[in-house]
N, C-alpha and C positions, 0 to 999 in steps of 0.2 A: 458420527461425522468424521472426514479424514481428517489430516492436518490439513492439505491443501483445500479444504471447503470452510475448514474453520479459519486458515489465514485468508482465504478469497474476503469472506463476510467482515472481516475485520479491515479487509484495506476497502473494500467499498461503506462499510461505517464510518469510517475516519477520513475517505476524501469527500462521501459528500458535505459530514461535518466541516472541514473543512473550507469546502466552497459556499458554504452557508445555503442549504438548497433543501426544499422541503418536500423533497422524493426519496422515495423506497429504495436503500443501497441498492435491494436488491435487484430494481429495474436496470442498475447501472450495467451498460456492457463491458465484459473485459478488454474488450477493446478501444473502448473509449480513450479516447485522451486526455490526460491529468490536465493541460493545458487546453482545453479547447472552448469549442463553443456551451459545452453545458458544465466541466467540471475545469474549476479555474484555481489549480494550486499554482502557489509560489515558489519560489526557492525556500524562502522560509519558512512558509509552511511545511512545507516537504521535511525538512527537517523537524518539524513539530511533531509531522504525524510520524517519521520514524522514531520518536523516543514514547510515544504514547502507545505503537507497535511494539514497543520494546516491553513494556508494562504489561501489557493486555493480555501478550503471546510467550509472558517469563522467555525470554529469548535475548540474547545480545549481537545487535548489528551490526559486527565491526568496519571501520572507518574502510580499509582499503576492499571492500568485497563495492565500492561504490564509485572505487577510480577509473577513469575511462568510461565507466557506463553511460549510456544514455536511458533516460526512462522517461517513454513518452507515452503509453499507456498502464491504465491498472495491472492489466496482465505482466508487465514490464514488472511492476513492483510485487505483484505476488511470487514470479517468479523466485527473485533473487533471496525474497524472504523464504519462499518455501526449501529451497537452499540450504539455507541457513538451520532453518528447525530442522531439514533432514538430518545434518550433519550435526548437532548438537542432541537427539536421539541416538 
């Protein structure tokens, strides 16, 4: 599995967790939206799942890779993590 299919499975584990929803991450689209009508993260939460991201994927998020961004779908969040494992490989 690449990185980017093993971080894809891990941010849709974590926001459906999240949204409390008892569907297949893997039905989740990447395009979905974190905030929408099926997957309903917070702010807070959002910060939840990037520290249990942090755990999951031995990887550290740092604070400004998250300034300015806006993240309104999963794929928004995989992106920026996969990002991050590139450059920390």
């Amino acid at each position: 599995m690449t990185d980017r299919a093993r971080i894809n499975e891990a941010v849709k584990r974590l926001v459906v967790r999240e949204s409390r929803l008892a569907v297949d991450p893997a039905t989740v689209d990447d395009l979905e939206p974190l905030n929408g009508d099926l997957l309903r993260v917070n702010s807070l939460g959002f910060l939840g799942m990037l520290v249990r991201l942090e755990d999951e994927l031995d990887v550290t998020l740092p604070d400004d890779i998250f300034a300015g961004r806006v993240f309104t779908t999963v794929a928004d969040l995989v992106d920026v993590v996969a990002d991050v494992v590139k450059e920390e490989s």
